[in-house]
N, C-alpha and C positions, 0 to 999 in steps of 0.2 A: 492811301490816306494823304492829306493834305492840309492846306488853308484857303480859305476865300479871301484875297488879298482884295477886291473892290469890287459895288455893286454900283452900276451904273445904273441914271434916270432911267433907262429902257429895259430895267430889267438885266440885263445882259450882267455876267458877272467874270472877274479876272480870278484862275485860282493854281494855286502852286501845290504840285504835289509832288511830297518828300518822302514818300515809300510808296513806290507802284506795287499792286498788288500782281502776285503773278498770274498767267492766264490772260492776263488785259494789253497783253502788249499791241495787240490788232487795233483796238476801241482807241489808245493812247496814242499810237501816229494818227491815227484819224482826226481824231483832235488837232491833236499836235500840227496837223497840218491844214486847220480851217475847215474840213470837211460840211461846208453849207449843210448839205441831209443829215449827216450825224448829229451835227451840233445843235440841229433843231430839235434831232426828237433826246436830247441831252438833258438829267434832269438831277440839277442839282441841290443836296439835303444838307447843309451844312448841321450840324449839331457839334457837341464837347461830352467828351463822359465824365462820369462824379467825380473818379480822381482832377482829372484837370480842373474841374470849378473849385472845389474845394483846395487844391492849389493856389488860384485864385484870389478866393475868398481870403484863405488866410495869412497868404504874402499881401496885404494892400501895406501900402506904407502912408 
């Protein structure tokens, strides 16, 4: 799990992730290391679940 910290004009997107799921460690240096073939066929779903929005929603100041 993670964040999308910025999406570039091309698409392309920066994103930081603060709990590696485990199992993923192969797919993460691959990343982690620019891996051109990987990071093409790389697809990422940013979403938030209810709690979080409703967090959200109801902290605005």
């Amino acid at each position: 799990m993670g964040v999308v910290l910025t999406v570039q004009d091309d698409g392309k997107v920066q994103a930081l992730l603060d709990i590696p799921i485990l199992g993923y460690q192969e797919i993460l240096e691959k990343l982690g290391n620019n891996d051109p073939k990987f990071i093409s066929r790389t697809v990422v779903k940013p979403n938030i679940t209810r709690n979080m929005m409703l967090e959200y929603l109801f902290n605005l100041e």
